[in-house]
Every structure is written in structure tokens, then in C-alpha cells.
PyMOL commands that place a pseudoatom at each C-alpha (Angstrom):
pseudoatom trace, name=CA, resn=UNK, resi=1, chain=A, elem=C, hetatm=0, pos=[70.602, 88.949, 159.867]
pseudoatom trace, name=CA, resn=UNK, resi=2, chain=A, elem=C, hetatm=0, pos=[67.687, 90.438, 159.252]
pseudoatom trace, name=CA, resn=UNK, resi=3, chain=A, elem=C, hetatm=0, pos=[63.865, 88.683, 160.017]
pseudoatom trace, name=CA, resn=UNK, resi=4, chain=A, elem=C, hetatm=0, pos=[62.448, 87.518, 156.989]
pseudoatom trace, name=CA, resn=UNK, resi=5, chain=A, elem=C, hetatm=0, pos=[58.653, 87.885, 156.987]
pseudoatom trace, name=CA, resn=UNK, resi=6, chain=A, elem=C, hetatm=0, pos=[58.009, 86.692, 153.295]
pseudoatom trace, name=CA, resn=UNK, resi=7, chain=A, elem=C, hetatm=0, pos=[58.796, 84.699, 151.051]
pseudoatom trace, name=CA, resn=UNK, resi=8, chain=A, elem=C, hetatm=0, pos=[58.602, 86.968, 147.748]
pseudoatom trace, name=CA, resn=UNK, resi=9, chain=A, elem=C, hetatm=0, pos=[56.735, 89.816, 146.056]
pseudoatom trace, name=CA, resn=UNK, resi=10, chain=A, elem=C, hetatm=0, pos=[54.341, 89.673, 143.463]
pseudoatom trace, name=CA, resn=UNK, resi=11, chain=A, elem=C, hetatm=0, pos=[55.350, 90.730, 139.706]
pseudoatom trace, name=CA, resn=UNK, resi=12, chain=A, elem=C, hetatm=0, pos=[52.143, 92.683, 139.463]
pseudoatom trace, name=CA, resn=UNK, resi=13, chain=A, elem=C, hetatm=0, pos=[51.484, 94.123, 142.136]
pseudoatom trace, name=CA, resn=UNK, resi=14, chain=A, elem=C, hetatm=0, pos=[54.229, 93.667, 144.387]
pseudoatom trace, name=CA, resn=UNK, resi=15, chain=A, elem=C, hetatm=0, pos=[51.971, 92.166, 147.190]
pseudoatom trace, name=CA, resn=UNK, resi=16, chain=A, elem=C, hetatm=0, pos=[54.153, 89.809, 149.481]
pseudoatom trace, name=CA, resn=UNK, resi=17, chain=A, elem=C, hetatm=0, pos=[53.502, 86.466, 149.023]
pseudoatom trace, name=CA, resn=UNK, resi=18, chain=A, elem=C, hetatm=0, pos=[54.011, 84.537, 152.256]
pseudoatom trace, name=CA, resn=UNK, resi=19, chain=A, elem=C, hetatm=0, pos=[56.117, 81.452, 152.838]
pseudoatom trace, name=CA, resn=UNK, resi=20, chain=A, elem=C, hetatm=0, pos=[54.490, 77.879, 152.652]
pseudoatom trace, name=CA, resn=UNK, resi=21, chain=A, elem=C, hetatm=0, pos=[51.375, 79.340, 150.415]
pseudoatom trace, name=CA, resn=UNK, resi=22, chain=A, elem=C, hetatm=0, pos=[50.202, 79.143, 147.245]
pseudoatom trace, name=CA, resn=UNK, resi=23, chain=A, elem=C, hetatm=0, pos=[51.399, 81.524, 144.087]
pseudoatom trace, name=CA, resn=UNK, resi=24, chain=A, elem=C, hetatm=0, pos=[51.386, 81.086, 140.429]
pseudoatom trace, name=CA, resn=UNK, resi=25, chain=A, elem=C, hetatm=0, pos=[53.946, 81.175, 138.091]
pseudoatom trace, name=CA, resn=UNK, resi=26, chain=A, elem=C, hetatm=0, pos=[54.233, 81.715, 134.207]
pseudoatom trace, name=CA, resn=UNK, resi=27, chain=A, elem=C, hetatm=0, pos=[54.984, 78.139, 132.205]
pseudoatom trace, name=CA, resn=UNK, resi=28, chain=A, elem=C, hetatm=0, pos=[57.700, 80.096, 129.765]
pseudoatom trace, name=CA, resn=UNK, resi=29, chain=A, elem=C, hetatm=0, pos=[61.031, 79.460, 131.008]
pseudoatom trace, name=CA, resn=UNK, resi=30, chain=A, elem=C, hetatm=0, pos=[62.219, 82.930, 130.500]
pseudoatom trace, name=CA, resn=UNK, resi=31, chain=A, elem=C, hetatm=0, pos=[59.582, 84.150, 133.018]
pseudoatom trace, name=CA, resn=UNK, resi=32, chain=A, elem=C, hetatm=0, pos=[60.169, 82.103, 135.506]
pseudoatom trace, name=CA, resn=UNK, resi=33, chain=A, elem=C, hetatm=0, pos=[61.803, 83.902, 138.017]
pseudoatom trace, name=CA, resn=UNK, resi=34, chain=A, elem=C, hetatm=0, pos=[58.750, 85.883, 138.536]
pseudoatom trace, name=CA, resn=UNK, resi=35, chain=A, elem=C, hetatm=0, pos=[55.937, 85.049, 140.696]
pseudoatom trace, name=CA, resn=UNK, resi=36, chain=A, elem=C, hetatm=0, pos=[52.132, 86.081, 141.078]
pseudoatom trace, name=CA, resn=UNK, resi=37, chain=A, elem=C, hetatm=0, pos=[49.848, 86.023, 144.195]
pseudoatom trace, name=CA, resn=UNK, resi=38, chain=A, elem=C, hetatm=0, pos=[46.843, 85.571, 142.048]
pseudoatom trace, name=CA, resn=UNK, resi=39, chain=A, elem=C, hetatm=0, pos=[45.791, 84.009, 138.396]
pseudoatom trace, name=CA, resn=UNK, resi=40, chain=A, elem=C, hetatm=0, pos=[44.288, 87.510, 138.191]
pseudoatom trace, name=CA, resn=UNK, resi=41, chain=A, elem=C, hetatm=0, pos=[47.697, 89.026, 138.101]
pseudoatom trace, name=CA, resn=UNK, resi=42, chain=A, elem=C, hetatm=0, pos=[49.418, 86.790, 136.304]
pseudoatom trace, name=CA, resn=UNK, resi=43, chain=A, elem=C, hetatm=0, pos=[46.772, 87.954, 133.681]
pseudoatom trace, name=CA, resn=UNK, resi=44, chain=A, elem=C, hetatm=0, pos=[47.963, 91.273, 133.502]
pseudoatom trace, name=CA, resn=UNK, resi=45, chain=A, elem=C, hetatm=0, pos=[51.944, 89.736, 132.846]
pseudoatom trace, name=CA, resn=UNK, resi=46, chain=A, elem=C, hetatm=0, pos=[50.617, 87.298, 130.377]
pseudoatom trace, name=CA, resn=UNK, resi=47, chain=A, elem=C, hetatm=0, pos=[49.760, 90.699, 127.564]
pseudoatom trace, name=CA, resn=UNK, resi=48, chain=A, elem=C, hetatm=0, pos=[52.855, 92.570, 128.302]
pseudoatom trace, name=CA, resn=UNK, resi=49, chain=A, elem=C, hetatm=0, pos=[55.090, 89.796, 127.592]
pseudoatom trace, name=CA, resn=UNK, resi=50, chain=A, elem=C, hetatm=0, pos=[53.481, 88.768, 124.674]
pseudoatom trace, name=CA, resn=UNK, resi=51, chain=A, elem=C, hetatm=0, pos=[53.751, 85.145, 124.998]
pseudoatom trace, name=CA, resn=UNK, resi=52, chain=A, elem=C, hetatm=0, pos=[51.861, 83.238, 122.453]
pseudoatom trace, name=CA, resn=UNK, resi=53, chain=A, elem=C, hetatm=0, pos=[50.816, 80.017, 124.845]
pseudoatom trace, name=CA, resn=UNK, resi=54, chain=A, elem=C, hetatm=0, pos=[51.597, 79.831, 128.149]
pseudoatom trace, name=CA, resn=UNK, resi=55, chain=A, elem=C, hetatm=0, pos=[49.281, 79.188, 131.252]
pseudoatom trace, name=CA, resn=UNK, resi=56, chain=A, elem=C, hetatm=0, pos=[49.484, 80.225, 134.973]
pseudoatom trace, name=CA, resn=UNK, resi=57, chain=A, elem=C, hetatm=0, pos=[51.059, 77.398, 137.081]
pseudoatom trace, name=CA, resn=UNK, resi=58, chain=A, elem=C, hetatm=0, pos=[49.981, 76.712, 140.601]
pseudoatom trace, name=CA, resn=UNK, resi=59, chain=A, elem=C, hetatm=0, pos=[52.429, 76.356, 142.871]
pseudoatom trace, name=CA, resn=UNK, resi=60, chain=A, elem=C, hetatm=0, pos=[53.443, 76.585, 146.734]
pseudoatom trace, name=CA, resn=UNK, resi=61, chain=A, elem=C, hetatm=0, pos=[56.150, 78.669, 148.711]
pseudoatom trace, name=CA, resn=UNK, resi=62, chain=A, elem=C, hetatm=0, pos=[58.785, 76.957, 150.952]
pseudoatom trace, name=CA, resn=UNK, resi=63, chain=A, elem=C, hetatm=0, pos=[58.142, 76.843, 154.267]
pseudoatom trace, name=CA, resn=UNK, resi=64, chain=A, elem=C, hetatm=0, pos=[60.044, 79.836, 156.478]
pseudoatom trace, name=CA, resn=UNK, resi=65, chain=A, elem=C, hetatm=0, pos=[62.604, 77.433, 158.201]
pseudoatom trace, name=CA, resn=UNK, resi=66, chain=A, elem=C, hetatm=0, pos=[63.413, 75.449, 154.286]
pseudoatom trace, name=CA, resn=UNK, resi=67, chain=A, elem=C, hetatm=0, pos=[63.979, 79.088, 152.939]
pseudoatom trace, name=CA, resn=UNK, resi=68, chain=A, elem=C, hetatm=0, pos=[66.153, 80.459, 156.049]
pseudoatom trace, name=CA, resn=UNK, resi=69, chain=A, elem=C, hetatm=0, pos=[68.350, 77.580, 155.612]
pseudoatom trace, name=CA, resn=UNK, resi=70, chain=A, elem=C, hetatm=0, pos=[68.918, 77.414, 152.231]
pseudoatom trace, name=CA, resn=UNK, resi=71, chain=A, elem=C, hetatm=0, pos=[69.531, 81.456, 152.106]
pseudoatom trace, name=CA, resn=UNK, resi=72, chain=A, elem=C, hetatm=0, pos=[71.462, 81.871, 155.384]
pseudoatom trace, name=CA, resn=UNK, resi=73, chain=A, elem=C, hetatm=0, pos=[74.615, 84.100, 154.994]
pseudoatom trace, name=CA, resn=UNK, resi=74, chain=A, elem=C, hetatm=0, pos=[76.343, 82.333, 157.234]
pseudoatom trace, name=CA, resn=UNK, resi=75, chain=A, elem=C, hetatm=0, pos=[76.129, 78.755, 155.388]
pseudoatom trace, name=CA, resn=UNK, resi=76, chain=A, elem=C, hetatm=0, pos=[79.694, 77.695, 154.188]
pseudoatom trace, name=CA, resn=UNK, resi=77, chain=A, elem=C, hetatm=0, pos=[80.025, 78.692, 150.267]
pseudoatom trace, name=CA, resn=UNK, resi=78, chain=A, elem=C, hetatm=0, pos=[82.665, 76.880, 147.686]
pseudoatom trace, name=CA, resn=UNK, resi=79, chain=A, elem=C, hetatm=0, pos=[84.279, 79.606, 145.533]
pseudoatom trace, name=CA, resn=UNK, resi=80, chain=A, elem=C, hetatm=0, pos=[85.369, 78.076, 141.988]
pseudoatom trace, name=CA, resn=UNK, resi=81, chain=A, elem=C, hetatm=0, pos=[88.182, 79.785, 140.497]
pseudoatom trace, name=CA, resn=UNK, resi=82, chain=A, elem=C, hetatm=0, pos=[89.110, 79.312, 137.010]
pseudoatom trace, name=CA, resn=UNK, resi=83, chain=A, elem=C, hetatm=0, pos=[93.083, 78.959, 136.735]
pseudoatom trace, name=CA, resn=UNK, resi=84, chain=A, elem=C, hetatm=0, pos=[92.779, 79.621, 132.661]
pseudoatom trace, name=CA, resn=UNK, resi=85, chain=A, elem=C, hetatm=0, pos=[91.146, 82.898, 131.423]
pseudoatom trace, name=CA, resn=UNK, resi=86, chain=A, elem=C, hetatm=0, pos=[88.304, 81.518, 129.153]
pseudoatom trace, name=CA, resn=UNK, resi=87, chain=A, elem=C, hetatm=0, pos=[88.251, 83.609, 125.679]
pseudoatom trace, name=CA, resn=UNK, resi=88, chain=A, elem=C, hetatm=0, pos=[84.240, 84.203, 124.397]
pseudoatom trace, name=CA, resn=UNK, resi=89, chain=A, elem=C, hetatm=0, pos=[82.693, 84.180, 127.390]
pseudoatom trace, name=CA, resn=UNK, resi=90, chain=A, elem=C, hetatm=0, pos=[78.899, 85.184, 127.580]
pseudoatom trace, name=CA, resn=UNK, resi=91, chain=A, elem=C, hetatm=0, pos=[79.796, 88.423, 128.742]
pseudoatom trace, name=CA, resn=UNK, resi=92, chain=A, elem=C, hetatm=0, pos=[81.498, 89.201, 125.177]
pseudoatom trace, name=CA, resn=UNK, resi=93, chain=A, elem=C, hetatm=0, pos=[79.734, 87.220, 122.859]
pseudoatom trace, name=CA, resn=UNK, resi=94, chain=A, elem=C, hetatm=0, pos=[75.803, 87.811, 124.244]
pseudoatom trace, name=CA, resn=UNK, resi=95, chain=A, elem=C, hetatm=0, pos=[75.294, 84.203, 124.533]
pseudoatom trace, name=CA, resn=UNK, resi=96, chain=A, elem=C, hetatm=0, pos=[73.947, 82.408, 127.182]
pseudoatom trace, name=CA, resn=UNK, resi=97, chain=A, elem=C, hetatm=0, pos=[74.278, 84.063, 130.294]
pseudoatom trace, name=CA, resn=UNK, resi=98, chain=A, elem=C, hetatm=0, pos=[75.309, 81.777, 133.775]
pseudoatom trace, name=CA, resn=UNK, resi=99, chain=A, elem=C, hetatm=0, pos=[71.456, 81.806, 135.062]
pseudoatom trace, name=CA, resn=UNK, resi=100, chain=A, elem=C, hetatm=0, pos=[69.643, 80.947, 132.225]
pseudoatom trace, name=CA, resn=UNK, resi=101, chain=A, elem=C, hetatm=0, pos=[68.120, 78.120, 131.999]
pseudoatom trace, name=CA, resn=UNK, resi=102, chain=A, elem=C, hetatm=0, pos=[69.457, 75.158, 129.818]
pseudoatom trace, name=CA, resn=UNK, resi=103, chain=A, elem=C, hetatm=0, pos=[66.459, 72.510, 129.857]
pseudoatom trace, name=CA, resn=UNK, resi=104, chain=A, elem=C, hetatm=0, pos=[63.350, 72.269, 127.774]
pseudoatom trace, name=CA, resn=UNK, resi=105, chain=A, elem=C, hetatm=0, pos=[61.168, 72.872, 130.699]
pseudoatom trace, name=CA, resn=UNK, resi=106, chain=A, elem=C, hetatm=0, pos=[58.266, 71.851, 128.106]
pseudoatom trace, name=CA, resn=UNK, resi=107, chain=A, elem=C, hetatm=0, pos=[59.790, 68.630, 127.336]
pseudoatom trace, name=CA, resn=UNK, resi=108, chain=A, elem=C, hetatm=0, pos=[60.907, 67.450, 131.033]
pseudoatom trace, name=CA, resn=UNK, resi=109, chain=A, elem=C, hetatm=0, pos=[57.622, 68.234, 132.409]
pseudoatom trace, name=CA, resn=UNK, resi=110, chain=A, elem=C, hetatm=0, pos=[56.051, 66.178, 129.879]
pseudoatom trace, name=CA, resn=UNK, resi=111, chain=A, elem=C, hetatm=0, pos=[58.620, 63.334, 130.172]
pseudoatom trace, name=CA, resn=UNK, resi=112, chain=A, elem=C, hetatm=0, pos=[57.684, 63.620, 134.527]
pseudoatom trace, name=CA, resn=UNK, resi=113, chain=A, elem=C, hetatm=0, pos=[53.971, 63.587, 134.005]
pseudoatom trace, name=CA, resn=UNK, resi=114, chain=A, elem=C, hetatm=0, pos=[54.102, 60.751, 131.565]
pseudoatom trace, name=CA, resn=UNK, resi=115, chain=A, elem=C, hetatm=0, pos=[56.536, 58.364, 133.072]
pseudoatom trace, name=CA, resn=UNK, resi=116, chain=A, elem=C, hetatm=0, pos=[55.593, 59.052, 136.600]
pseudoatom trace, name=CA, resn=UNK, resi=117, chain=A, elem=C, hetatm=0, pos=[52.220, 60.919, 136.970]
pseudoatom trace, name=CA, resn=UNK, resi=118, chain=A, elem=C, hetatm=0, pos=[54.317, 64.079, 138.432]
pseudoatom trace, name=CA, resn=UNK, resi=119, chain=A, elem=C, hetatm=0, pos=[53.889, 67.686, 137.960]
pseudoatom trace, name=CA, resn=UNK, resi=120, chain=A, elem=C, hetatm=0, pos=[57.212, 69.652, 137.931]
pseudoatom trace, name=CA, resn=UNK, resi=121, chain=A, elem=C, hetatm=0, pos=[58.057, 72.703, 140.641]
pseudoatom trace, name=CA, resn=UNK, resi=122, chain=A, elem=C, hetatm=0, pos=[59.518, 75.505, 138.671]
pseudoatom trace, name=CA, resn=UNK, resi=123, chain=A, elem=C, hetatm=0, pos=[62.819, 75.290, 140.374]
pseudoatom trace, name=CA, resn=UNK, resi=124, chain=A, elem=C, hetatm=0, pos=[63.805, 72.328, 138.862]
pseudoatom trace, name=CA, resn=UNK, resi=125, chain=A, elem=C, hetatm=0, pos=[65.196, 74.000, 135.225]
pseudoatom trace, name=CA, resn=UNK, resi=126, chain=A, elem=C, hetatm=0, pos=[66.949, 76.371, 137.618]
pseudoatom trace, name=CA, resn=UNK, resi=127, chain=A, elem=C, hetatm=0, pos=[68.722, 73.359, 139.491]
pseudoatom trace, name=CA, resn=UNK, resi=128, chain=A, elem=C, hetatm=0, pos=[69.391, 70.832, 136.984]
pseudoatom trace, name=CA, resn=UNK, resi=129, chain=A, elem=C, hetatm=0, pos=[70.974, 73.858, 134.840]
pseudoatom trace, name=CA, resn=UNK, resi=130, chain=A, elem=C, hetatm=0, pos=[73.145, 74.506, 137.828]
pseudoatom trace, name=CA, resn=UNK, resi=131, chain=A, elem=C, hetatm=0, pos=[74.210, 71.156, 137.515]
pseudoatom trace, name=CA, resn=UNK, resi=132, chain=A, elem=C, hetatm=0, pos=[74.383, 70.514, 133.584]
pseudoatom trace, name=CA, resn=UNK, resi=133, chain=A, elem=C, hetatm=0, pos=[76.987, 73.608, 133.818]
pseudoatom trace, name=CA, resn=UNK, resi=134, chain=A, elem=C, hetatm=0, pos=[78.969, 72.240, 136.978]
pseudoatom trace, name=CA, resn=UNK, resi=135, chain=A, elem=C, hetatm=0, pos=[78.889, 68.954, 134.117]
pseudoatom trace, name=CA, resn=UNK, resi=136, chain=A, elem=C, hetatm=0, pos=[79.909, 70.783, 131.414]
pseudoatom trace, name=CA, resn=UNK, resi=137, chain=A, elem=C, hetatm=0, pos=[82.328, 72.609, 133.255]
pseudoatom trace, name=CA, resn=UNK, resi=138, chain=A, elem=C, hetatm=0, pos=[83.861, 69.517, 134.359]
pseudoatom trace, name=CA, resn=UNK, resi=139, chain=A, elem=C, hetatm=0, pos=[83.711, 67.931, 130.955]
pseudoatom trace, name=CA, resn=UNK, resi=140, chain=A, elem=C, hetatm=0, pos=[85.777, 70.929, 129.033]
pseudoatom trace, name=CA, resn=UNK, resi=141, chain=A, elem=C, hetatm=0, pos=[88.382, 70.861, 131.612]
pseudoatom trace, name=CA, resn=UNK, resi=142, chain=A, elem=C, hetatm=0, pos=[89.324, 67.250, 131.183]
pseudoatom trace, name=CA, resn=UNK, resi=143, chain=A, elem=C, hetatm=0, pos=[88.793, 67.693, 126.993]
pseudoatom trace, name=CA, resn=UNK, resi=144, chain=A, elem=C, hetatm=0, pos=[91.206, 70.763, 127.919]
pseudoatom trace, name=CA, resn=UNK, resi=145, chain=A, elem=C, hetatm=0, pos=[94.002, 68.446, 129.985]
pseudoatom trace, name=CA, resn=UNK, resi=146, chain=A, elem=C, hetatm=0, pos=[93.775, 66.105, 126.986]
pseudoatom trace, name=CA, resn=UNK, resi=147, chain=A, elem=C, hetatm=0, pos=[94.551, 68.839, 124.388]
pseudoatom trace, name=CA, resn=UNK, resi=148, chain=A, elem=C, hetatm=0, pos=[91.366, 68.664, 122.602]
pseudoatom trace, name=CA, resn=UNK, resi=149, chain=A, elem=C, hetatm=0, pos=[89.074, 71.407, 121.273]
pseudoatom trace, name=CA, resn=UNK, resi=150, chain=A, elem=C, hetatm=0, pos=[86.435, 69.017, 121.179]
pseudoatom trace, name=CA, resn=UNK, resi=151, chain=A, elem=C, hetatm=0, pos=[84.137, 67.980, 124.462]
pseudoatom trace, name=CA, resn=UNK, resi=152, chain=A, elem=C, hetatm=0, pos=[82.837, 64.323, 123.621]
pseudoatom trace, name=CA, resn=UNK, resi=153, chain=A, elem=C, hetatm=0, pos=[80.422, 62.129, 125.401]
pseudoatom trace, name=CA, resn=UNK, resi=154, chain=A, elem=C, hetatm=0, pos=[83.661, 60.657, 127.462]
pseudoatom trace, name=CA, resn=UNK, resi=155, chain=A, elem=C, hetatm=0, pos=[84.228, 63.934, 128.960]
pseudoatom trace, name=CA, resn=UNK, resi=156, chain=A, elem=C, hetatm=0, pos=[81.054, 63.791, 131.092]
pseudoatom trace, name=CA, resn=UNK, resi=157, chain=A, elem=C, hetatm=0, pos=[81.967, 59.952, 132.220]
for i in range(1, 157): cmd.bond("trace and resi %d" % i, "trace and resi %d" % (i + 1))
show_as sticks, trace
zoom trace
């Protein structure tokens, strides 16, 4: 494997951005996969995706050792494999595709800072989309194995 010596690279100006520092990162969901070492170059993103409000978020990098562990190639993986072929898939239909993200980000963040005085890491509509579709995915198979075409609040019990 080999040494990682940052974490990631800016979307501007493809500076490295080191591990356990601080970056921002765009508030629209859509963007949120890319970072910025500097409000100043989130600035220059802001125009060219034409958002119509969104603000720079301050955030910090994992620490080198968090990041090596949760990206080692050598960490034991669970492959799914679905026994039915699924018919409209997002690959046919152009719907939702398997890494977009499924939460309100706006909505969640605002639930977190009111309830408990929290601000939100970006990563979280990432995660808790990984595991509203591990849900979901477990919800249509049992409305499947009960011959309906119909996933119902049950499902996800």
C-alpha cells in the first residue's frame, strides 16, 4: 500500500489539504463531495455552479491513522448480491443514482442545531443515506417475500 501524505485536494486549485486540518465545504448537497483549502476558493466554485444560497462550511480533516483505517485495502468487505434481477434500476431510468444523497441536509442540520446545539459534519447525508438504502433495501425484500408491490411502514420494522 502506498503512503498516504494527504488527506484530499482542493476543488480549485488542487492544493492538498492535509489530514486533521481545517477545509471548507459547499452547504448544497450536490457539492458536497468537493472540498476547498480556503473560503477564497470556495469563492471561485460558488459562480460556476450557480447556486442561488449556499455558504462555505468550516470543517476539519480526519486525522491520518482515522483515514488509514477506514480506507485500508486490506479491511474485510461484505459483498451483497442480489439473487432477483431488479427491472428500472437507476442505471435505465436516470433516477437516483446509489451515491446520492437521500436526506434534506438543510432540514437535519437545522433539526441538530435546534434540538441539541450541534453543527453537522458533511459526512453525515453520505452515511445515513448509506443506511436509509441498506433500510430500504431490506424493506422491499420482505414486501417482495410477501408478494406485495407495495413497501409499507411494516417493512422497515
Amino acid at each position: 500500500m502506498t503512503e498516504v501524505t494527504y488527506w484530499r485536494k482542493c476543488g480549485s486549485c488542487k492544493k492538498e489539504i492535509g489530514f486533521n486540518t481545517i477545509y471548507q465545504a459547499c452547504n448544497v448537497s450536490t457539492c458536497r463531495k468537493l472540498v476547498f483549502c480556503s473560503v477564497d476558493c470556495w469563492n471561485l466554485h460558488n459562480p460556476v455552479m450557480n447556486h442561488k444560497s449556499s455558504w462555505a462550511e468550516e470543517n476539519r480533516s480526519p486525522r491520518k491513522e482515522n483515514y488509514v483505517a477506514e480506507n485500508d485495502d486490506n479491511a474485510p468487505r461484505r459483498i451483497m448480491v442480489n439473487s432477483k434481477p431488479v427491472s428500472n434500476t437507476a442505471e435505465t431510468t436516470g433516477s437516483a443514482s446509489e451515491d446520492e444523497i437521500l436526506i434534506v441536509a438543510s432540514k437535519l442540520k437545522q433539526y441538530i442545531k435546534d434540538k441539541y446545539d450541534l453543527s453537522t459534519s458533511a459526512n453525515v447525508m453520505d452515511a445515513l443515506s448509506n443506511i436509509v438504502r441498506r433500510h430500504t433495501d431490506r424493506a422491499v425484500a420482505k414486501a417482495r417475500s410477501e408478494g406485495r408491490k407495495t413497501v409499507m411502514d411494516r417493512d422497515f420494522e
